[in-house]
N, C-alpha and C positions, 0 to 999 in steps of 0.2 A: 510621487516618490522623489525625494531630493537626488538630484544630478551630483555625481560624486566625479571630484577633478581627476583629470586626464585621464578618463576612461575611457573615451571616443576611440581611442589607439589600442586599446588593448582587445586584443582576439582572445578568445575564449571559447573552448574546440569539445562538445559534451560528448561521449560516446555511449552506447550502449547497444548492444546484439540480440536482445532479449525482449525488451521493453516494448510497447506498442508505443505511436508516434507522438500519438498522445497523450501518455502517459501523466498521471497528475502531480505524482512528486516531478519527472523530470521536466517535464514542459511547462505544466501550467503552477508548478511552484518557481522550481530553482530558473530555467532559461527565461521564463517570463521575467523574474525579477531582475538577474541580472541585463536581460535586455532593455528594461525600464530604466537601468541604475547607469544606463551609458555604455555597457562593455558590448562589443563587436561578436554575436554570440552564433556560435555554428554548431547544428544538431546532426552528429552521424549516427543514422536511426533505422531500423527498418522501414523501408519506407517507398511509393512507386515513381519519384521524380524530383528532382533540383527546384525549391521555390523557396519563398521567404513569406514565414507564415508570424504575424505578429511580432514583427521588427528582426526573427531569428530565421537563420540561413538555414533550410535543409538538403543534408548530402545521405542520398539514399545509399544504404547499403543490403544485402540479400537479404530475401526472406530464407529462415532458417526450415533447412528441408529435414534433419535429420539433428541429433546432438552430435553426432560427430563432424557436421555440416559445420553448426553453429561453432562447436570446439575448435577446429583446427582451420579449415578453409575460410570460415566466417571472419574470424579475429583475422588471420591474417591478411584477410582486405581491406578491415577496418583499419589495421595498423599504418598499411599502406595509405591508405585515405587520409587518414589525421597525421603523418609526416606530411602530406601537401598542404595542412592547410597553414604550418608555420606560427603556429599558436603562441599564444605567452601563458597560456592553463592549458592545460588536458585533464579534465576534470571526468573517469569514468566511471560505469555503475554495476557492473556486472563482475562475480567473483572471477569469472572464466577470463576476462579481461586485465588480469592481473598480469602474466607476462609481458602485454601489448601497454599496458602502464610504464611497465618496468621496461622495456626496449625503450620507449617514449622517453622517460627519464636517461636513459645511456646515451642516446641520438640525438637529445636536443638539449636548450639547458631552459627549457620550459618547465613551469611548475606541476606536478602531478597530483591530483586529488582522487582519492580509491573514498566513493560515495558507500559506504556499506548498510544495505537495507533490513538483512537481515541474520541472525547465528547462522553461517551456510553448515560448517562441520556439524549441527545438532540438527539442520535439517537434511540431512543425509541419512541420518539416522532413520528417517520417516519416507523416505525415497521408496514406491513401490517397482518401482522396476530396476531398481539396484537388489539382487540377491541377498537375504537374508547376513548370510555368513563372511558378503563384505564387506558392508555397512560399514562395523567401528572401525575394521582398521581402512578403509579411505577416508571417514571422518578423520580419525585421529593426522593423518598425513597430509588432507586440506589442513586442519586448524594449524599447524609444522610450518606449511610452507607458506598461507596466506600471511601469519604473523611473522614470521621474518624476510616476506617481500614487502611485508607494510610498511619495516624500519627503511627504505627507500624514497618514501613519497613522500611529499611537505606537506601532506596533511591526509588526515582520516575524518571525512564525514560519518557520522552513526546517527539511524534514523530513532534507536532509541535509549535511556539510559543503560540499560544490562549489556547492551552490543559496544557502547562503549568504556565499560569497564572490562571488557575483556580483552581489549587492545593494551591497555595498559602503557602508556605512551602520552605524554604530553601535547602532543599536537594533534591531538584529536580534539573535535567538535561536534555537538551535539545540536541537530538539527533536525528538528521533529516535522512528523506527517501529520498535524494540523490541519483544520479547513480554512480555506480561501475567505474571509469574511466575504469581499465581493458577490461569493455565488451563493450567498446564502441571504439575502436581503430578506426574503419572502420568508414566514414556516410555513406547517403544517396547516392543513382545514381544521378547522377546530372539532368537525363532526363525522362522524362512521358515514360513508357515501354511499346511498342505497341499501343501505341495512345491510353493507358487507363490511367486515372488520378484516383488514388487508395489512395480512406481515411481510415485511420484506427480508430479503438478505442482499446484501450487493458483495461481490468480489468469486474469485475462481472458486468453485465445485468443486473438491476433493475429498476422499473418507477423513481427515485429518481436520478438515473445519468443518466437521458435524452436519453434512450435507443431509446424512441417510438420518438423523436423531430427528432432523426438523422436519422431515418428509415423516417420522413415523410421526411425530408429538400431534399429529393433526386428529390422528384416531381420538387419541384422550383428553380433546376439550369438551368439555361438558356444556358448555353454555352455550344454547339453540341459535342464539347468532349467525348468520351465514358469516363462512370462514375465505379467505383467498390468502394462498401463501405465494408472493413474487419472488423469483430467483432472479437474478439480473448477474451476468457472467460469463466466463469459460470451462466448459466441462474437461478436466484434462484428461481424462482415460475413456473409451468408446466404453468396455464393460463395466465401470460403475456408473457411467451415464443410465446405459441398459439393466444394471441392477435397481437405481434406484428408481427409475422408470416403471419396474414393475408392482412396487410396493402400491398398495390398494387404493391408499389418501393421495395417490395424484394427481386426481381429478379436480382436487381441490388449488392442482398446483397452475402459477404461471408461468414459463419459462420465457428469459428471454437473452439472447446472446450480448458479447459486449459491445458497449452504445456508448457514445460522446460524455463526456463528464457533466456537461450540461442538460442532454437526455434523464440521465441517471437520479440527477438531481429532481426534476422534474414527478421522476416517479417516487423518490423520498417525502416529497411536500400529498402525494396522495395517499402516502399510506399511513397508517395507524400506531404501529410498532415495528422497531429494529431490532435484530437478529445477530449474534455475534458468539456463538455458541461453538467455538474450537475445542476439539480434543485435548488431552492435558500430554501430548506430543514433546520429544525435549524443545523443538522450536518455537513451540507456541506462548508457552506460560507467562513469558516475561514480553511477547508481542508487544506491540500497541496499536492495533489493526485503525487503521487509515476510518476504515467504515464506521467505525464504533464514534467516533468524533463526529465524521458527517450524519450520523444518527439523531446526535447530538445537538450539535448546528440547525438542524430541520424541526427541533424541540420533540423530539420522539422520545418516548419512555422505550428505554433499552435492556431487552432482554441478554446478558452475558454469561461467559463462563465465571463461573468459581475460583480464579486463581486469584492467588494476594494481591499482586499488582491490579488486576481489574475488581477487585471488590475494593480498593481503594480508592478507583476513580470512582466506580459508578455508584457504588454504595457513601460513599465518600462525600461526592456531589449530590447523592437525594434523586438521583436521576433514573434509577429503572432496578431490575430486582436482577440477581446473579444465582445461578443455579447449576445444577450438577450434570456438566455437555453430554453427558453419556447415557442418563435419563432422561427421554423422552415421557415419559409420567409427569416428571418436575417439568421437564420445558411446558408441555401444558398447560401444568396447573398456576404457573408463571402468567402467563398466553391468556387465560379464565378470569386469574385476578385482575389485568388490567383490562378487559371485555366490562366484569361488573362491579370495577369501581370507577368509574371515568373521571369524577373530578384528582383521586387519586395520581392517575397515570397522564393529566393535564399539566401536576404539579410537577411530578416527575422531567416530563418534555421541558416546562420553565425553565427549570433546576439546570439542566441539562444546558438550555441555551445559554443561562448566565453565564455557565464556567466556561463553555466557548469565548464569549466574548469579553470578560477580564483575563484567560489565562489560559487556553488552549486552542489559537489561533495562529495561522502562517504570518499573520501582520507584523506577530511579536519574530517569530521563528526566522523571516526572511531580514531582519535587522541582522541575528547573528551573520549569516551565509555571505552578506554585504560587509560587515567588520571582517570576517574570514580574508576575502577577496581583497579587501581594501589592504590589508596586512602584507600578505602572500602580494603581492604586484609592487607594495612598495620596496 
């Protein structure tokens, strides 16, 4: 990566509360590149000790014991933490972190960048342990005050196009969750490993990304095949862990907690077909789930949901078949047709790799985030 002048001097301060340490947009996209590109890059992260992991500085801050932990005591030691470290960016990622942006902006004359990953006010909406009957009006009151704290920061990152058409705002940038080309050298096996046909899913467990549809779709494959469905993730809720645990087909399941991004990958190149079957949620639709590309990248024929934007990629691309998340009959019968057509769902996986590698890769996506940076410091 070309060295970009006078960057050696410039400190770049990332923060997040939320995020694990190795998170792959925040670490192994954005701080990795800007630590390659020259800038002086310091991660305040959850995390259990002060080291320097790949040319970037880490400054541990608490693990979050509660949301009100995280809300109120958390931010305010991050705040404190990232005024020492005298930054010329404070670059953060967590909506909750919006105040500690905005202090950040009043108390120094460092630039501020509010990273936004996802519609937070439409995923409030889907919040199970937010009561029913307060849902829209705290959504409507987040999207209130997130959008005229935004008009404060020198910029808005959005992870996808619909997140940032809702800012509305010129100095926003779009800077997408692509795969790393680097980690994806290898594919997939070209062949079913011991006469087991292995689906995966990578990412958190919740009713809202079709956890419980893919655990039933197992009853209704018909094709004698031996089946392995791998979950690789976090369960967020103890009782839907326990509910979908008792469903009959999970014998057929693998579970496995969250692992290294290099791990993960790992178990993408063994399995067969990817998974990416979210509920039609107001958060979800316009998504562009991280996994669905790494799926991708590993030349997997991808199972998805139905929504326009994703039957534009995947169908778009020739890449995998899109079906209706709330159907477990279709997830199936999806699941069957790529079992007994394999040169089919070879073509598919192909398909799938090309478009990674002309046009939906961090290769292209970390050019913008380095013009951003270059801009903003001049």
């Amino acid at each position: 990566m070309k060295l970009l002048p006078n960057t050696k001097e410039i400190k770049v301060c990332i923060l997040t509360s939320i995020h694990l340490v190795f998170d792959t947009r925040i670490f192994h996209r954005e701080a990795k590149t800007l630590a390659k590109a020259g800038y002086k890059v310091i991660l305040i992260t959850c995390h259990n000790k002060e080291e320097v992991i790949d040319g970037i500085r880490m400054v541990p801050s608490s693990f979050p014991k509660n949301r009100f932990f995280r809300f109120f005591i958390n931010s305010l030691k991050i705040f404190k933490l990232a005024m020492k470290q005298k930054a010329s960016v404070y670059h953060f990622h967590d909506p909750e972190l919006i105040l500690v942006g905005f202090f950040l902006k009043f108390f120094t004359k460092a630039k501020i960048i509010y990273d936004v990953h996802e519609e937070v006010s439409k995923d409030i909406l889907s919040k199970e342990w937010i009561p029913k009957y307060l849902r829209r009006i705290i959504s409507i009151i987040f999207d209130f005050c997130e959008k005229q704290m935004a008009k404060k920061f020198d910029c808005i990152i959005a992870a996808t196009p619909y997140i940032a058409k809702t800012f509305k705002q010129e100095k926003v940038v779009l800077v997408s969750n692509y795969p790393i080309l680097e980690y994806f050298k290898k594919t997939k096996n070209s062949s079913v490993k011991n006469g087991i046909y292995t689906i995966i899913y990578c990412g958190d467990m919740t009713r809202v990304r079709g956890i419980k549809e893919i655990v039933q779709a197992l009853k209704f494959i018909h094709c004698k095949q031996g089946i392995k469905l791998k979950l690789i993730g976090r369960v967020a809720l103890k009782n839907f862990e326990t509910e979908i645990r008792n469903i009959k087909e999970w014998n057929k399941v693998e579970c496995f907690a969250w692992m290294p991004h290099e791990e993960n990958i790992k178990h993408l190149l063994d399995a067969d077909c990817g998974l990416v079957c979210f509920q039609p949620a107001p958060n979800q639709i316009n998504a562009m789930p991280r996994k669905m590309f790494e799926y991708m990248a590993a030349s997997l024929p991808v199972i998805a949901s139905n929504f326009s934007l994703w039957k534009e990629i995947i169908e778009g691309n020739k890449c995998g078949i899109c079906v209706d998340p709330l159907n477990p009959k279709e997830i199936a019968k999806a699941i069957d047709y790529l079992i007994e057509h394999p040169q089919d769902a070879r073509r598919m996986g192909e398909n799938g790799r090309k478009a990674i590698l002309e046009k939906y890769n961090w290769e292209n996506e970390s050019v913008k985030l380095l013009n951003l940076y270059d801009k903003l410091v001049r």
